[in-house]
Backbone as CSV, one residue per row, in Angstrom:
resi,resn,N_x,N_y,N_z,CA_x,CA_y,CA_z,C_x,C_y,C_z
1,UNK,0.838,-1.186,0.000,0.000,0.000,0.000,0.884,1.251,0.000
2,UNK,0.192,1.983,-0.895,1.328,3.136,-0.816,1.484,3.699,0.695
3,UNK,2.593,4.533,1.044,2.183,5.213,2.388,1.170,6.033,2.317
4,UNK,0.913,7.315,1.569,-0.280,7.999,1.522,-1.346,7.568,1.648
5,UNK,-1.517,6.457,1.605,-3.127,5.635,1.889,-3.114,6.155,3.179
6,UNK,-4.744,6.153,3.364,-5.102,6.296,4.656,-5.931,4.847,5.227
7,UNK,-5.784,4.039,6.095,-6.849,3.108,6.395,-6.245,1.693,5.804
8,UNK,-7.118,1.195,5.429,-7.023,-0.329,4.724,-8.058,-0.450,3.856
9,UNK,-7.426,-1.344,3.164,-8.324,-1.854,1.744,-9.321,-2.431,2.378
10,UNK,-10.263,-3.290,1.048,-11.396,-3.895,1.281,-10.822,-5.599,1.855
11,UNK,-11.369,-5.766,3.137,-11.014,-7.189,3.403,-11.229,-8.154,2.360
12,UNK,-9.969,-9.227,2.362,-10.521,-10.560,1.368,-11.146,-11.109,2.280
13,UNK,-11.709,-12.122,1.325,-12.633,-12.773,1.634,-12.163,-14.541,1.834
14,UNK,-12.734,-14.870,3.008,-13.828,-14.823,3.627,-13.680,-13.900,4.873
15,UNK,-14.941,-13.011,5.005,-15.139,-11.724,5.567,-15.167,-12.396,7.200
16,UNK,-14.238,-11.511,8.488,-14.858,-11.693,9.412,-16.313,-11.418,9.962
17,UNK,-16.597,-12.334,11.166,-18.075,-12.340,11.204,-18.195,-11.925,12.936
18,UNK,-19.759,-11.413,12.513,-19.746,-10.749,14.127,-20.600,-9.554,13.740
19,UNK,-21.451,-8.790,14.947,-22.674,-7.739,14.539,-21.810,-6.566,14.180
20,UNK,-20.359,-6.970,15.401,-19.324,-4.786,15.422,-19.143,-4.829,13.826
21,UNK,-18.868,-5.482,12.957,-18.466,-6.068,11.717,-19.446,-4.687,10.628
22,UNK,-18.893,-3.584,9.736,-19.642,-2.687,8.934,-19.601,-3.499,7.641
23,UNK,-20.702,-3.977,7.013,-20.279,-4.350,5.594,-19.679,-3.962,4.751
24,UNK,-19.919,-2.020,4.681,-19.644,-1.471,3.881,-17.802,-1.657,3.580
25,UNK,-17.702,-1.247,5.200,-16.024,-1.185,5.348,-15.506,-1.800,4.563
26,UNK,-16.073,-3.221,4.528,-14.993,-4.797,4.687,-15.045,-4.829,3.088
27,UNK,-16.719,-4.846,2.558,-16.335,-4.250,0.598,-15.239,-3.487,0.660
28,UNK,-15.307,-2.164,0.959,-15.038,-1.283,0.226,-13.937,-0.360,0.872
29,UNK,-13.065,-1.140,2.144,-11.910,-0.380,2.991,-12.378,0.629,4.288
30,UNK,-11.228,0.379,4.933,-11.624,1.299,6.257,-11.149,2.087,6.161
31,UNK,-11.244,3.758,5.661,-9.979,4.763,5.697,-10.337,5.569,7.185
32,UNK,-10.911,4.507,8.375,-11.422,6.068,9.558,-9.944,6.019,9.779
33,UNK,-9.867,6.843,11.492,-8.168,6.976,11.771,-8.130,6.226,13.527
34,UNK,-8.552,4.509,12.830,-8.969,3.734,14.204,-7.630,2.864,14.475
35,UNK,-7.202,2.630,15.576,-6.506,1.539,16.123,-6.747,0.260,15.374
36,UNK,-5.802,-0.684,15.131,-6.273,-2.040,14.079,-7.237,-2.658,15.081
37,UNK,-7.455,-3.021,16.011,-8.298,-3.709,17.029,-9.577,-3.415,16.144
38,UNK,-10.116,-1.973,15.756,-11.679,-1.345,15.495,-11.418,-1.350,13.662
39,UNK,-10.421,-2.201,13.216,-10.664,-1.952,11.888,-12.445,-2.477,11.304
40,UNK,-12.543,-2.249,10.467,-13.985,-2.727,9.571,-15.245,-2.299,10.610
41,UNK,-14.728,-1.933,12.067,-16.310,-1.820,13.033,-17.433,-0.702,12.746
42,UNK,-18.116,-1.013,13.093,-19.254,-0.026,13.130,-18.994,1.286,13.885
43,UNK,-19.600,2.167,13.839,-19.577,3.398,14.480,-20.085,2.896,16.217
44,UNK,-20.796,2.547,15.566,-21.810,2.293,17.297,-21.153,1.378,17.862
45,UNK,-20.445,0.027,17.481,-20.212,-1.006,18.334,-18.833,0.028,18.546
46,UNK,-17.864,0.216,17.901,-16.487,0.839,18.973,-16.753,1.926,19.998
47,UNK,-18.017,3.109,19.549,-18.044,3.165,20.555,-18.965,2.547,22.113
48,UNK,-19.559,1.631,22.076,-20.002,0.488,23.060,-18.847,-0.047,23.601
49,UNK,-17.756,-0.356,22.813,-16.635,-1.475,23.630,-16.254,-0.145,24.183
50,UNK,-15.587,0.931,23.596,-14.868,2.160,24.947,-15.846,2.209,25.833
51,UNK,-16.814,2.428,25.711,-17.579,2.559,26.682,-17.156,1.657,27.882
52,UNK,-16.933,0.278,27.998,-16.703,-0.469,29.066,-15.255,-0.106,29.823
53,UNK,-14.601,0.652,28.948,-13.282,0.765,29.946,-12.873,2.332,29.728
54,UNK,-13.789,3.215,30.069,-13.912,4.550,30.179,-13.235,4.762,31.022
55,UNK,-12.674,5.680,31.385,-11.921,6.101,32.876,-13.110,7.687,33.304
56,UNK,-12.841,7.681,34.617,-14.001,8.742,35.366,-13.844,10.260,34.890
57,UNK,-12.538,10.281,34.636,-12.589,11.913,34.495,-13.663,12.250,33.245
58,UNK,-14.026,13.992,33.847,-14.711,13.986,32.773,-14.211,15.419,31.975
59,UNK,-14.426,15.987,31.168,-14.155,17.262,30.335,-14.830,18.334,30.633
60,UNK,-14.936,19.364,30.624,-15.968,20.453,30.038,-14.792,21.641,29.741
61,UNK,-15.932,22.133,28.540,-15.564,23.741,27.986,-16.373,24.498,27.154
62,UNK,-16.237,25.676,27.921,-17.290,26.406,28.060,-17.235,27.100,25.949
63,UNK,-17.843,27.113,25.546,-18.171,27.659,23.994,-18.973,28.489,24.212
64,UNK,-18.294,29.725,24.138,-19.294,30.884,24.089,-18.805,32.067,22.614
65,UNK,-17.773,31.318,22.310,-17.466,32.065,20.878,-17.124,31.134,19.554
66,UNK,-18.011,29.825,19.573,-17.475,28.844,18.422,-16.443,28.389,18.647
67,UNK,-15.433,28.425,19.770,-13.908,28.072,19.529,-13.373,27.389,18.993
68,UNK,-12.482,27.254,18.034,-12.052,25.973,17.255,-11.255,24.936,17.764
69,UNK,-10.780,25.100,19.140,-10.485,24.511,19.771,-10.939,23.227,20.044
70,UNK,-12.098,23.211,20.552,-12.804,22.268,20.820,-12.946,21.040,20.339
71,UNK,-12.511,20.839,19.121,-12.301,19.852,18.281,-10.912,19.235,18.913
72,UNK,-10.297,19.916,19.026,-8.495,19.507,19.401,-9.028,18.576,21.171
73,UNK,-9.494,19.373,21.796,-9.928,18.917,22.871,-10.494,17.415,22.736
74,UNK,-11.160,17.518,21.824,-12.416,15.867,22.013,-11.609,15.055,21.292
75,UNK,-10.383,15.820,20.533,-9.667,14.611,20.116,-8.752,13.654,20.833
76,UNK,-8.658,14.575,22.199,-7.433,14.397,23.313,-8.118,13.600,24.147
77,UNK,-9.598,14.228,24.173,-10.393,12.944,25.118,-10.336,11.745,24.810
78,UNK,-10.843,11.668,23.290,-10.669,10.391,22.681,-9.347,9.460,22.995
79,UNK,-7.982,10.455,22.622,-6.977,9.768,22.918,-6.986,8.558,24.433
80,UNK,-7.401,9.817,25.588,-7.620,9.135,27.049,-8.505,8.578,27.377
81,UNK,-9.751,8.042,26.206,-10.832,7.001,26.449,-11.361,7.871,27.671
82,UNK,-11.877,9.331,27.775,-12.184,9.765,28.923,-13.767,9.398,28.760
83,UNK,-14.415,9.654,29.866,-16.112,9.303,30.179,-17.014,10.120,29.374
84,UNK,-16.593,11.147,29.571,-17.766,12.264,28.933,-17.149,13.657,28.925
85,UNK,-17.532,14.612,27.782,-17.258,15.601,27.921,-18.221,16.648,27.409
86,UNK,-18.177,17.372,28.355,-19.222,18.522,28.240,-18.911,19.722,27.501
87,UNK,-19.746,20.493,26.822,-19.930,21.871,25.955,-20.965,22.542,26.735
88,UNK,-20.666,23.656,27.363,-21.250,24.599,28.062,-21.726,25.765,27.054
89,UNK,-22.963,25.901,26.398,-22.800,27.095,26.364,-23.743,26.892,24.495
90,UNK,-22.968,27.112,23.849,-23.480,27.441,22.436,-23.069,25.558,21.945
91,UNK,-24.594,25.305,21.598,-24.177,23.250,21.186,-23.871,23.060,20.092
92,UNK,-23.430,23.926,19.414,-22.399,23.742,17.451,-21.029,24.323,17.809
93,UNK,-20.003,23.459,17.395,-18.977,23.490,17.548,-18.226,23.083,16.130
94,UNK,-16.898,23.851,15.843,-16.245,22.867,14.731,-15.521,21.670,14.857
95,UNK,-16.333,20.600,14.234,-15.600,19.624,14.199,-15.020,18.865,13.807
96,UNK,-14.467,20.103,13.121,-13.371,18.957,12.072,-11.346,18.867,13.159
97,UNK,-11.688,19.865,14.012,-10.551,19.116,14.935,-10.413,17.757,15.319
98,UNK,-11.502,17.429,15.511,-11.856,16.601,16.038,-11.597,14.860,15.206
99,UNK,-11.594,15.309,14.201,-11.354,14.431,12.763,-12.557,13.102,13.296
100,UNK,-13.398,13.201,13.614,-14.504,12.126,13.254,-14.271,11.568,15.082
101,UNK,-13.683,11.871,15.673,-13.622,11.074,17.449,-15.200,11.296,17.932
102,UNK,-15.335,12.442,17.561,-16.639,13.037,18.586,-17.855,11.730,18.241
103,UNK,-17.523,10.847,17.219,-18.731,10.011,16.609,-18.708,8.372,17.966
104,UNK,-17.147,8.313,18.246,-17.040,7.973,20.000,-17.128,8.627,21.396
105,UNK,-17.388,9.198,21.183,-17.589,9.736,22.552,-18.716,10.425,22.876
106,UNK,-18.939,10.454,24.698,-20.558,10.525,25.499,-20.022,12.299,25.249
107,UNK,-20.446,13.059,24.406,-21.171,14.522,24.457,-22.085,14.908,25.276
108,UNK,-22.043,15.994,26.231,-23.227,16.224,26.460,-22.962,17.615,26.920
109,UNK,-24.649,18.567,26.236,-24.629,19.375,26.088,-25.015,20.626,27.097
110,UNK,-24.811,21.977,27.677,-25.581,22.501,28.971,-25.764,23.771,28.269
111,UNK,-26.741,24.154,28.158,-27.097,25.663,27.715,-26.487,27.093,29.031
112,UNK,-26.182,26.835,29.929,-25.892,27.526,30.946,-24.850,27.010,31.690
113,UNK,-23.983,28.045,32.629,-22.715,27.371,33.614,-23.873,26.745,34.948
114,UNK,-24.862,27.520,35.076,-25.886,27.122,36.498,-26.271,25.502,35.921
115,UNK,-26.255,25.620,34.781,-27.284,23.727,34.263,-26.197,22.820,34.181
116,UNK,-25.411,23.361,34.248,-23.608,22.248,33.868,-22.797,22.128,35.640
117,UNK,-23.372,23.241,36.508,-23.109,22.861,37.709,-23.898,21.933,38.553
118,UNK,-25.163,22.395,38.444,-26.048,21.619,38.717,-26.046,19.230,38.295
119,UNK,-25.675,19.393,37.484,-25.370,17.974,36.758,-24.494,17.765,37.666
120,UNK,-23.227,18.358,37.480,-22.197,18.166,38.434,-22.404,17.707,40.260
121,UNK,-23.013,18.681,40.444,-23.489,18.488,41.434,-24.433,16.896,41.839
122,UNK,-25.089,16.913,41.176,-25.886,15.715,40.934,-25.125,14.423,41.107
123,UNK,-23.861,14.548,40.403,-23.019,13.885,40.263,-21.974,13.675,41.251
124,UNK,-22.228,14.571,42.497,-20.805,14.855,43.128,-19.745,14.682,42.326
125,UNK,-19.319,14.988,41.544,-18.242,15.351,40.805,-17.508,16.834,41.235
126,UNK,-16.520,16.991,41.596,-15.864,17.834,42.047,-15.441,19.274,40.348
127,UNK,-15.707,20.125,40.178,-15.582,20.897,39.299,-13.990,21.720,39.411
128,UNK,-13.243,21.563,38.522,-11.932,22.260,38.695,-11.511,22.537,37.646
129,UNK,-11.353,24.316,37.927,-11.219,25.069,36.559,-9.332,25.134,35.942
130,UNK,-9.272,24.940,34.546,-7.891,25.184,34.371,-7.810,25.911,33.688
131,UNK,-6.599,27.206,34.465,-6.615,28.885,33.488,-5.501,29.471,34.391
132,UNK,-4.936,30.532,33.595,-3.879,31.347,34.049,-4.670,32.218,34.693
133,UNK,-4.899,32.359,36.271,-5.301,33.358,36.942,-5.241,33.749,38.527
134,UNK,-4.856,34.758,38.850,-4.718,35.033,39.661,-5.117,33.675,41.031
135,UNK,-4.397,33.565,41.897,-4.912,32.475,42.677,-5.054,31.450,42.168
136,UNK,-4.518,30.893,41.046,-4.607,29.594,40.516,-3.070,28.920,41.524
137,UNK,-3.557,27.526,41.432,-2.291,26.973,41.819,-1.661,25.972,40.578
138,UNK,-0.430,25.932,40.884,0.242,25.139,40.118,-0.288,23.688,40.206
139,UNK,-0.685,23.197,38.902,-0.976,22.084,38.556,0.451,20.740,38.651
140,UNK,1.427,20.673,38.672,2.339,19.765,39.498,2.219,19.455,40.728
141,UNK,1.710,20.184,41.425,1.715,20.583,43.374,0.112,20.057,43.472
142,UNK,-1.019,19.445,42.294,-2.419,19.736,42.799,-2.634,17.927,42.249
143,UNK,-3.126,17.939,43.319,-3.521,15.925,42.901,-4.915,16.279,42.688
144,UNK,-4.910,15.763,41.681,-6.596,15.771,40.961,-7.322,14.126,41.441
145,UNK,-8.046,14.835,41.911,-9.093,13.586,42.372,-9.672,12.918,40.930
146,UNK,-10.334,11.219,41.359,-10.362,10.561,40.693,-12.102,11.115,39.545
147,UNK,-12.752,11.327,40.655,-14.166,11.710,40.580,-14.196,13.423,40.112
148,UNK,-13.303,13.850,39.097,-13.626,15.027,38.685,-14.048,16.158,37.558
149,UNK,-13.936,16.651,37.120,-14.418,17.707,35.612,-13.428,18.606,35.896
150,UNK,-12.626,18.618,34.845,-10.921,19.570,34.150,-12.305,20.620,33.072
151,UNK,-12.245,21.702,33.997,-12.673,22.905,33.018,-11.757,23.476,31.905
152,UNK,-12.411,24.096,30.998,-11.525,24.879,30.329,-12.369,25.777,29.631
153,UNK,-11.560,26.850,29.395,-12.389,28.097,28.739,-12.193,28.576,27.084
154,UNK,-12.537,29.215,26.856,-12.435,29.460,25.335,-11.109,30.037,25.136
155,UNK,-10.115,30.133,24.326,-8.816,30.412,23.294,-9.112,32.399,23.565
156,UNK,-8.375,32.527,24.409,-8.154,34.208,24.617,-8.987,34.675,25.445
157,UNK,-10.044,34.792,25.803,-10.999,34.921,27.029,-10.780,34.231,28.914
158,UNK,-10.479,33.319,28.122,-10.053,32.361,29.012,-11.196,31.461,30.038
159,UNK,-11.557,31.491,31.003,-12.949,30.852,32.040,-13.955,32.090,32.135
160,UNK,-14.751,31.638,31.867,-15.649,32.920,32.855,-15.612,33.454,33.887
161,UNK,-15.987,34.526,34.779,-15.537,34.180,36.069,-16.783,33.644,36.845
162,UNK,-18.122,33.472,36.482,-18.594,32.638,37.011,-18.521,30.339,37.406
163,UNK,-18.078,30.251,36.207,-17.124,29.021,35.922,-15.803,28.941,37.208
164,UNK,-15.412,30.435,37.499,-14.252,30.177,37.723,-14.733,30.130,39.706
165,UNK,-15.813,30.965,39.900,-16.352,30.788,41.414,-17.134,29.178,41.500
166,UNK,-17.590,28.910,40.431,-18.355,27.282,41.032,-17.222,26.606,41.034
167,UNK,-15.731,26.479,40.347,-14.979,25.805,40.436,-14.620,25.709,42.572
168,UNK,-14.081,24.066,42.630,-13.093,24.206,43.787,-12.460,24.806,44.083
169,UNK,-11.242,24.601,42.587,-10.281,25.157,42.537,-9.438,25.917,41.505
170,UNK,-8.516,26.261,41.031,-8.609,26.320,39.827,-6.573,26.728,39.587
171,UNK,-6.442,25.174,38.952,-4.997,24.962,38.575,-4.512,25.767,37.320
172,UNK,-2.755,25.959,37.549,-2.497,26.274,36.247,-1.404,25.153,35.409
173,UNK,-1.128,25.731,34.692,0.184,24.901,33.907,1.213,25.907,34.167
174,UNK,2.593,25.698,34.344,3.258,26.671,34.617,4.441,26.402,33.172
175,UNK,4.826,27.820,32.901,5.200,28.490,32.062,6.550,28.801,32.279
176,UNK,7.748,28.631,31.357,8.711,29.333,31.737,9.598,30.543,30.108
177,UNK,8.267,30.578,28.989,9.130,31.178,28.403,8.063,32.638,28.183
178,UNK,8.119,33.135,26.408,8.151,34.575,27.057,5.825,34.789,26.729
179,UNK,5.940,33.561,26.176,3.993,33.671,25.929,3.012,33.833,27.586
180,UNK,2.368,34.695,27.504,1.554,34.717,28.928,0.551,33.123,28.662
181,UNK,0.358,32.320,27.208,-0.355,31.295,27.371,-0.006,30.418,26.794
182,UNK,-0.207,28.516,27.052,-0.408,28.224,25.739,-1.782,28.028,25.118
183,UNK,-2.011,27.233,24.148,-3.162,27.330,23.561,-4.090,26.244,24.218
184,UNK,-5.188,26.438,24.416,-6.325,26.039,24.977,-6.491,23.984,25.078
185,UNK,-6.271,23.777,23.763,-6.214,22.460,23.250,-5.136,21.802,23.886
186,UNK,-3.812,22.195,23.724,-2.407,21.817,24.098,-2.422,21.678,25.686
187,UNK,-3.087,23.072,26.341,-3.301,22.876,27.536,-4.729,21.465,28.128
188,UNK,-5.282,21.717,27.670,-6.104,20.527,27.835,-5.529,18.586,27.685
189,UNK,-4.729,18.886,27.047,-4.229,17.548,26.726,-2.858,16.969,27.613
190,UNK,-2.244,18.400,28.277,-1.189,18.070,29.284,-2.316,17.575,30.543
191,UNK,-3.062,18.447,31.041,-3.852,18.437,32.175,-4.422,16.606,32.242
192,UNK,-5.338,16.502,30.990,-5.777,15.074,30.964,-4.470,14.344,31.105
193,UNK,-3.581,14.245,30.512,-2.097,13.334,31.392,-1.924,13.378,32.247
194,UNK,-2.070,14.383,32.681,-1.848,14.325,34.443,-2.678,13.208,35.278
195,UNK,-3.529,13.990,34.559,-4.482,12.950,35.617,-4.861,11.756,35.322
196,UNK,-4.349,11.313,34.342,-3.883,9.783,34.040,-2.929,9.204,34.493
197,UNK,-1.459,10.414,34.769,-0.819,9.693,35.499,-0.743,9.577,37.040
198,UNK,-1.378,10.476,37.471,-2.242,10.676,39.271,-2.780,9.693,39.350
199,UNK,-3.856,8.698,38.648,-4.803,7.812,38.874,-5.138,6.728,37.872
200,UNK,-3.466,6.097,38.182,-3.791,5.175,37.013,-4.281,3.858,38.016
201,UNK,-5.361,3.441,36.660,-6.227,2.921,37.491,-6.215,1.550,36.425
C-alpha cells in the first residue's frame, strides 16, 4: 500500500463475522483513523466497547465564541478514552478538529454554567477550573481527584468568572518562556495526562 493511503483496503474474503463487523467497510476499505483492534467496526459497536473501559474523568468547555479549539480537545479525550465531555454554552462546535472522534464519545450538552453545575453536582463530581489566573495553583503541586471535571475556557478569554467561582479550585500549567499562554487544546491535553498519570487505574 502506498504510504499515503489512509486506512485499509477492502477485506478478502472470507469476511470476518460478528454484529461490530460494517459491511460497507470490509467491501469497500476502512480509511477512519482507528486503532487495528476497530478496523472494519461499526460506528456504534467501537463506541459500546470504549464505553466499558472509560476512565471517570470527565471534560468540560465552556463555547461561548465557536472556539475551534474544541475539536483539538475531544480529540485528546478520545486519545484518554475519557467518560464524557461537556460543551457549556453554544451546542455547534467545529468539528473537524476533532477528525470524526466526537462520533465515539458521550457529548453532552448545557445551555448555561448554572445547568452544567447543577449535573455536576448531581453527580458529586468535584468541578476544577484550568486557566492562568490570579490564585490559581500550580498544577504539578495539585492531585486531581479521581471523581472530577478539568474545566476549560475558550482560546483568549479564558474561564468565565462565574465558571471560575463554582470551580473548587482552579490549577495552572506553569510556564517558563516569554507567551503569557499556551493554547487552549495543548493545555487541555497536558492536564488530561496528568491525571492519568495521578490515577492510574
Amino acid at each position: 500500500m502506498d504510504k499515503t493511503d489512509i486506512g485499509v483496503p477492502p477485506h478478502p474474503k472470507p469476511w470476518p463475522t460478528g454484529d461490530q463487523y460494517d459491511p460497507e467497510l470490509l467491501a469497500n476499505g476502512d480509511k477512519f483513523n482507528v486503532i487495528d483492534k476497530y478496523r472494519y467496526w461499526k460506528v456504534g459497536a467501537i463506541k459500546a466497547d470504549l464505553d466499558k473501559t472509560r476512565v471517570p474523568l470527565h471534560i468540560a468547555i465552556e463555547n461561548w465564541q465557536h472556539d475551534f479549539n474544541i475539536g483539538t480537545i475531544v480529540r485528546c479525550a478520545n486519545a484518554f478514552n475519557i467518560a464524557a465531555v461537556h460543551i457549556i454554552g453554544r451546542r455547534h462546535w467545529n468539528r473537524r478538529g476533532a477528525m470524526v472522534t466526537d462520533r465515539y464519545m458521550n457529548i453532552i450538552n448545557h445551555a448555561t454554567v448554572d445547568e452544567f453545575v447543577d449535573a455536576m453536582e448531581s453527580e458529586s463530581r468535584e468541578i476544577i477550573a484550568v486557566d492562568i489566573v490570579p490564585g490559581a495553583v500550580k498544577l504539578s503541586e495539585t492531585k486531581l481527584p479521581a471523581n472530577c471535571v478539568l474545566v476549560f475556557g475558550g482560546e483568549g478569554p479564558g474561564l468565565s468568572e462565574q465558571m471560575q467561582s463554582s470551580a473548587s479550585k482552579t490549577v495552572m500549567i506553569e510556564q517558563f518562556g516569554s507567551t503569557r499562554s499556551v493554547n487552549v487544546g495543548v493545555a487541555a491535553g497536558i492536564a488530561m495526562y496528568v491525571w492519568m498519570q495521578q490515577n492510574k487505574l
